[in-house]
N, C-alpha and C positions, 0 to 999 in steps of 0.2 A: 673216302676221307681225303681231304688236300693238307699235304704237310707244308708248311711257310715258312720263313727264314729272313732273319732282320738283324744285318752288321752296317746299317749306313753309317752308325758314327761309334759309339763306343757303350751300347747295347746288346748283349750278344743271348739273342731268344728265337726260341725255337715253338711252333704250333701244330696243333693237329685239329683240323677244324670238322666236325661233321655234315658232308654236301648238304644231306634231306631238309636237316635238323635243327642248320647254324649250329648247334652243339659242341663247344669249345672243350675237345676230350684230357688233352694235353697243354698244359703251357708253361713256360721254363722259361725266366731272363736272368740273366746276368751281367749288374752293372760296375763298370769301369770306374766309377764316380772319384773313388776311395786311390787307386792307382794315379790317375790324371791328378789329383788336388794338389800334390806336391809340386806339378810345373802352372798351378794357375789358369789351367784350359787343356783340353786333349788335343795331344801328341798324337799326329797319326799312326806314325811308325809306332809305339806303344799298343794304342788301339789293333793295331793290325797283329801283330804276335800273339797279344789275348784272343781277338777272337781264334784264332787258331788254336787254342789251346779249348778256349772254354765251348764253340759252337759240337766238338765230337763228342766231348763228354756229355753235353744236353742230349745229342741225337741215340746217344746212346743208353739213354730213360725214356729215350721215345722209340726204338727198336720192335716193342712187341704192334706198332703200328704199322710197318710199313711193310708190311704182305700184305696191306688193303688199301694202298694206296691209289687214287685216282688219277693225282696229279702233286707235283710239288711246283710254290709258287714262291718267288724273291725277289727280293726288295734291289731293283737296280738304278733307280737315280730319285732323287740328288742324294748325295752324299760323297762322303771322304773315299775317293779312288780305291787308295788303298786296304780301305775297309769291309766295300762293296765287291770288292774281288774275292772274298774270304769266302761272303756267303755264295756268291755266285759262282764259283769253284765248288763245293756242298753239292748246291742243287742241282746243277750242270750233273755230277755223278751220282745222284740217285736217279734223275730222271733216267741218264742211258743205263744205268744198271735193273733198274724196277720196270725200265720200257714203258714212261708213264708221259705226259705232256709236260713242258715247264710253261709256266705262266710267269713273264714279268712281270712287278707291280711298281708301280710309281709311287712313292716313296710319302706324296702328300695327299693323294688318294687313297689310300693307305688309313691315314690319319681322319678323314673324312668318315670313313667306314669304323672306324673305332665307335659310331656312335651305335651301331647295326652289330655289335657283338652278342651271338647268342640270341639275334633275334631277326625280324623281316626289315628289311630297307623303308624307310619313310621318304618319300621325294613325292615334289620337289622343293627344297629348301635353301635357307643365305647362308654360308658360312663364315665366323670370321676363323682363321687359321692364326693363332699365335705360338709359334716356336722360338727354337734357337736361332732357327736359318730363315724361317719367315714371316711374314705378316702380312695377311693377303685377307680379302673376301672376297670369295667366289660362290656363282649362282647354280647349283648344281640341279640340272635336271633329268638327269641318267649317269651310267656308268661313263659312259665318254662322251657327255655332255656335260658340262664342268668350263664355264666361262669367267674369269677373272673379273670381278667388279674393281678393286682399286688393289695395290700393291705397294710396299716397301721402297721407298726410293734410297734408303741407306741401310742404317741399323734395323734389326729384329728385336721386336721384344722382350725375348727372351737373350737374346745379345746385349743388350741394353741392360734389360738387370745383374748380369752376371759381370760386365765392366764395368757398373756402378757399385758391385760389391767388390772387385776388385781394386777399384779406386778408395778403398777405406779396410783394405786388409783384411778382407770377412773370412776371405777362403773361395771355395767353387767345388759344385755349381752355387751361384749367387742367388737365384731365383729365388729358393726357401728360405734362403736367409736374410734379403730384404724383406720380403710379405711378411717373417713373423718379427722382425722389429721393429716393422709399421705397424705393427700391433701395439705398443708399448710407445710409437712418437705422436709429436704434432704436426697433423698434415699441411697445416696452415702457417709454419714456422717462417718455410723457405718457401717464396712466388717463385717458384720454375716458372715458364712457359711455358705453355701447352701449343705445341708445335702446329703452322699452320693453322694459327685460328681464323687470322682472316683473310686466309686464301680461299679461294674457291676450288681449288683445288679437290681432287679426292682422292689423297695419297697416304701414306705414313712417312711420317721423318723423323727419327729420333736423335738423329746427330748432334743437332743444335743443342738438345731438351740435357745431352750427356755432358756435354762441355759446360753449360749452365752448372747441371752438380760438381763437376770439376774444380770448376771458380770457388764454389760455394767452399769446397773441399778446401780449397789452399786458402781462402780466407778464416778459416778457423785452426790455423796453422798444419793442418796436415794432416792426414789419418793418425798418425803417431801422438798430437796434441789431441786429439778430440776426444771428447768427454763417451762414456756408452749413450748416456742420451743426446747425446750431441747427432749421431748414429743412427737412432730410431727416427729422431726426427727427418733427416734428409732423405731414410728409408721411407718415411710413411709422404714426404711433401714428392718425392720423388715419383713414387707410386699410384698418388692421386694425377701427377701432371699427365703422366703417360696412359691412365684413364681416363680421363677428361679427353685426351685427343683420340682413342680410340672412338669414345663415344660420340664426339663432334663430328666421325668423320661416319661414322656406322648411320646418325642420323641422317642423314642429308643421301643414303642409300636406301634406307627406311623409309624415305619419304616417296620415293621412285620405284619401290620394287613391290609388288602385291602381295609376292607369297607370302603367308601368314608362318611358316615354322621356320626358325632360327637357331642356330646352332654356335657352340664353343667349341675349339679344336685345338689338339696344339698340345705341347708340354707344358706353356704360358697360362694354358687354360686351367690350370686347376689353381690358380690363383684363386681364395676363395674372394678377395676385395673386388676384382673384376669380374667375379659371377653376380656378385652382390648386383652390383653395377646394374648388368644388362638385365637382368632380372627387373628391376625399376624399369630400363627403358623397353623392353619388350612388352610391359603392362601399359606404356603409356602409349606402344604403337600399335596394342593388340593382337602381339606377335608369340607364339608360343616358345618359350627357352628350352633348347636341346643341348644337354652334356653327357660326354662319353664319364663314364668312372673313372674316379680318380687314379686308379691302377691304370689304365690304360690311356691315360691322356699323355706318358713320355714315349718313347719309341718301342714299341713292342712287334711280335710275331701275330700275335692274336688279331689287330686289326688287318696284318697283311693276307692272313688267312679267312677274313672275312671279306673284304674284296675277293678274294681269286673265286668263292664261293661263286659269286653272282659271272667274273669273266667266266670261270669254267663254263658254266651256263651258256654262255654266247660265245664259247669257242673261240676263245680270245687266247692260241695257244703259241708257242715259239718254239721253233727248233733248236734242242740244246746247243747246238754249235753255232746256233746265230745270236745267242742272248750274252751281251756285252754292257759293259757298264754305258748310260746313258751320258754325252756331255749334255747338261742344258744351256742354253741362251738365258738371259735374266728374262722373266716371265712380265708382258708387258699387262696396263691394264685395260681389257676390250680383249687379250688374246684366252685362247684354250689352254685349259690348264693339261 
């Protein structure tokens, strides 16, 4: 069995994964969500005490595991410094104590394998990545072959909805709570822009597309003036913009790229409007739709423990006194992810 461990940002869960089996025996998360909403966004320093409180009490419902441990594998970059040191402190001392390998895992590799929980890897596939931190498609054709097709030049997705719902006092995380009062608006109210439509470009940008709601915002006197459907509407006109430019830019990748399987990823990903979405456009490019469950598309252990599955395999291991929080560079597009 390989035990996993995931503190990059204010998720604190724990896995136990079966090597043979995939067989996810154990899984335990614990989210910050409810803590963080009072400042509007997570507090590192906040994050980082919880995990320390809540990562020992998880390990300690996972106890009758770890006299069969193989390996324990953690989540070292990207993420909140101080958060990633939580877990990587954990694993660091079970590895030397169990005398077991540590496996680092990279954090959006990670997220990629959420689709392989509890079952055999599918490759090779396009991913689009939408999170908090990213926005990326990449062309994965093994374990550490994973090529960047296009990338974020600003805002994330899920960044972008969580300052759009903070720009009209929703609370946080904002993601759930625009998608379900775009349920209830008109998409067609407010013409956002759909960012980079006619660049040729093949990036994401949503900085622009924020500012636009922004405007929209103070033109209707202010979050405090604005009506609840006033609300739905610039959730749902919002929601449309920033899928329409997904999909403008996914096509013109689509169009370039052979492999027929296609994947959603990300905590952005269980937006059910933007499944809807590609689901259309994957039938019109003959491209099969892959989504990890709903349960596993925010930050979990489980997918990190299904990576290590496949590195343990290729002995993709690190000595505990060498595994250190990863800094990254901004991930270019054409580089390795």
């Amino acid at each position: 069995m390989i035990l996993s461990i995931e503190s990059s940002c204010d998720d604190s869960s724990i896995a136990i994964t079966e090597i043979d089996t995939y067989k996810l025996l154990f899984h335990k998360k614990i989210s910050q969500e409810q803590q963080h909403a009072a400042y509007g966004g997570v507090v590192p320093e906040l994050a980082s005490r919880l995990h320390a409180i809540d990562l020992p009490n998880i390990l300690e419902e996972a106890r009758p595991y770890l006299n069969d441990l193989k390996a324990v594998a953690i989540t070292n970059q990207p993420g909140l410094g101080v958060t990633l040191l939580e877990g990587i402190a954990m694993a660091k001392a079970i590895a030397v104590t169990q005398a077991i390998p540590l496996i680092p895992v990279h954090h959006l590799k990670g997220h990629i394998y959420s689709l392989f929980i509890e079952k055999e890897q599918k490759l090779p596939l396009l991913v689009l990545l939408i999170s908090g931190g990213h926005t990326q498609i990449i062309r994965v054709e093994g374990l550490e072959q994973m090529t960047i097709l296009a990338t974020s030049m600003d805002d994330s997705v899920g960044e972008s909805f969580d300052k759009t719902a903070k720009m009209m006092n929703l609370g946080y995380p904002g993601g759930s709570i625009i998608e379900q009062l775009a349920t209830e608006g008109d998409a067609d109210r407010f013409d956002f822009p759909v960012p980079l439509r006619n660049s040729k470009l093949i990036a994401f940008s949503l900085s622009g597309l924020k500012n636009a709601v922004r405007l929209a915002i103070e033109g209707l006197g202010g979050a405090e003036a604005m009506s609840q459907q006033d609300k739905c509407d610039v959730a749902a006109s919002f929601q449309k913009a920033v899928t329409l430019h997904l999909l403008q830019k996914s096509k013109k990748i689509f169009a370039q790229e052979p492999i027929k399987d296609f994947a959603l990823v990300g905590g952005a990903s269980a937006n059910l409007y933007i499944r809807q979405a590609y689901e259309k456009l994957c039938e019109e490019f003959g491209k099969t739709l892959h989504t990890a469950p709903l349960r596993y598309c925010s930050d979990n252990a489980a997918m990190i423990g299904r990576y290590a599955v496949e590195a343990y395999h290729q002995e993709l291991f690190a000595h505990p006194y060498e595994v250190d929080i990863v800094t990254t560079q901004k991930h270019e597009s054409g580089g390795l992810l």
